[in-house]
C-alpha positions in Angstrom: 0.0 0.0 0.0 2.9 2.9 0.8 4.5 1.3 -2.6 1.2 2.7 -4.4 1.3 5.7 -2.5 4.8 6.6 -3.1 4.6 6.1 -7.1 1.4 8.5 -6.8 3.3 11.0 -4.8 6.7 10.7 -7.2 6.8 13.8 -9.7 6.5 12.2 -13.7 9.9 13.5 -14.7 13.4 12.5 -13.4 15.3 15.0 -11.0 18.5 15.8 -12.7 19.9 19.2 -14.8 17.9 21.3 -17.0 18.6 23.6 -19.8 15.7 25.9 -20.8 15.4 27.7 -23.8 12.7 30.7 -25.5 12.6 32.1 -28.9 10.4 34.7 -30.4 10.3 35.9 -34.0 10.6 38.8 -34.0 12.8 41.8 -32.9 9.6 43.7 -32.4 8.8 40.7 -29.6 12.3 40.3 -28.6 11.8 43.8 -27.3 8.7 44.3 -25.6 10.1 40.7 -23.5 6.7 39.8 -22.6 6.7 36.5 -24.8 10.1 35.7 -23.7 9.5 37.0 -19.9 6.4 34.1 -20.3 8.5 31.5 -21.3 11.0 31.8 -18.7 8.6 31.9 -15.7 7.1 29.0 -17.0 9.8 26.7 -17.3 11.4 28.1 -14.3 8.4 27.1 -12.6 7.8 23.9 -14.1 11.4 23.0 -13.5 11.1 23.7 -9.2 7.8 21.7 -9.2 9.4 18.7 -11.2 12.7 18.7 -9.3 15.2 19.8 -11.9 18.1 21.8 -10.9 18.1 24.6 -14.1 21.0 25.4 -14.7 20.7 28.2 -17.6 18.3 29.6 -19.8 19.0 30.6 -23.2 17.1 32.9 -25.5 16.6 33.7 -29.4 15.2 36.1 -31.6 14.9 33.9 -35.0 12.1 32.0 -37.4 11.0 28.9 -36.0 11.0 28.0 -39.4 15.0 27.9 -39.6 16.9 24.7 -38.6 20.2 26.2 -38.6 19.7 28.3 -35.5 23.1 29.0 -34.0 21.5 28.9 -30.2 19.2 26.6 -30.5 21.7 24.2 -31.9 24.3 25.4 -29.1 21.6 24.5 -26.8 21.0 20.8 -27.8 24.9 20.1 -28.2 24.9 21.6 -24.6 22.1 19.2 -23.4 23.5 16.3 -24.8 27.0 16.8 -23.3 25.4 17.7 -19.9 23.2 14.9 -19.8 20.3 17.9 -19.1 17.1 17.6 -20.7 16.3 20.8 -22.2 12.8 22.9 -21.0 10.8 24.5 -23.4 7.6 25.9 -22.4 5.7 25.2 -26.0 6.6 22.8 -28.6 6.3 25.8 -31.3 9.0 28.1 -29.9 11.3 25.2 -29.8 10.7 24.2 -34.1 8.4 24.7 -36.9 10.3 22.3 -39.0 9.8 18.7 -38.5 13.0 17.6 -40.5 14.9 19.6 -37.7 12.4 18.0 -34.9 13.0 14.3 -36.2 17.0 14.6 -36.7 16.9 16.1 -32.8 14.9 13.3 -31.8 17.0 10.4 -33.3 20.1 11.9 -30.8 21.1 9.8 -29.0 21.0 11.1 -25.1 18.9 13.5 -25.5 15.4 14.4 -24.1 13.2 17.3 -23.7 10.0 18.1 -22.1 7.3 20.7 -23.4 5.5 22.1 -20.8 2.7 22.8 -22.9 2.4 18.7 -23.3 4.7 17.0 -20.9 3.5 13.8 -21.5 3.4 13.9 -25.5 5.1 11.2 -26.8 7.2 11.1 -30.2 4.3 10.6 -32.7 2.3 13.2 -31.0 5.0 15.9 -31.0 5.8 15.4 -34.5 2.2 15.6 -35.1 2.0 18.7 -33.5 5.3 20.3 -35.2 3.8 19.2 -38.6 0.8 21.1 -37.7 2.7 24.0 -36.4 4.7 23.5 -39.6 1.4 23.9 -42.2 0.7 27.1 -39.9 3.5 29.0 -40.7 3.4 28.4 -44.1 -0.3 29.6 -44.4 0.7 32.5 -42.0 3.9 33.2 -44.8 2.1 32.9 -48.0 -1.2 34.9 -46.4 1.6 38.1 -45.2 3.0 37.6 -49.2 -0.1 38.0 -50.8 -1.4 41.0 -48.3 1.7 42.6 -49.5 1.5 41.9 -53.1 -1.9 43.7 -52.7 -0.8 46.3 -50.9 1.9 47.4 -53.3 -0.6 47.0 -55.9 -2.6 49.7 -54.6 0.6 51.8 -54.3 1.3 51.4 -50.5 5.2 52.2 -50.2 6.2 49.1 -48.5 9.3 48.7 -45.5 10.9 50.9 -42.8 10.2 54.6 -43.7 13.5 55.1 -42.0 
């Protein structure tokens, strides 16, 4: 009976090191720090309730969409030498590119939790990125065609500065 007790009790994740990390897209969101203020509450949070010991937190102003992110990739080579399993408080600011989610994924010794979906398993969160995936090409070729319009019509386009 305390066996059953104690496994109910027992937090769902490992205690060991943490890495977190948060990106936004934009400098204009990079700036106002309220996305990226967000992400690091939460997976400062998450990572005190779950027993981790965080040991950093990185941060990134870059696409989703681009695989060859020079912190993000710091961050997993840093994870995997540390043996840390790297925080992210949604699965979107982490990739929009699944080819980039799958070759992380086949690493050996390396995890990660979303706090968004802790419990998401591989299929799911590739499901998920693939969906996150679609989005931001909608979202891209939506912005092109509002801009093609928009210059149509004679609207001077870019930074008036």
């Amino acid at each position: 009976m305390n066996q059953a007790i104690k496994e109910t009790d027992a937090t769902p994740y490992p205690k060991g090191l943490a890495i977190g990390y948060c990106r936004v897209s934009t400098a204009l969101q990079e700036a106002e720090g309220y996305s990226m203020e967000a992400q690091e509450g939460m997976i400062s949070e998450f990572c005190a309730r779950n027993g981790y010991e965080l040991l950093e937190t990185y941060t990134e102003q870059e696409s989703g969409r681009n695989s060859d992110r020079d912190i993000v990739n710091k961050v997993v080579n840093l994870c995997t030498s540390k043996k840390a399993t790297l925080i992210i408080a949604r699965l979107d600011r982490f990739t929009r590119d699944l080819h980039f989610l799958t070759t992380v994924q086949k690493r050996k010794d390396f995890k990660f939790v979303a706090i968004d979906n802790p419990s998401a398993d591989r299929l799911v969160i590739q499901i998920m990125v693939s969906i996150a995936e679609n989005e931001s090409n909608i979202i891209s070729k939506r912005t092109k065609s509002a801009l093609a319009v928009a210059k149509e019509k004679g609207v001077q386009l870019g930074n008036p500065r």
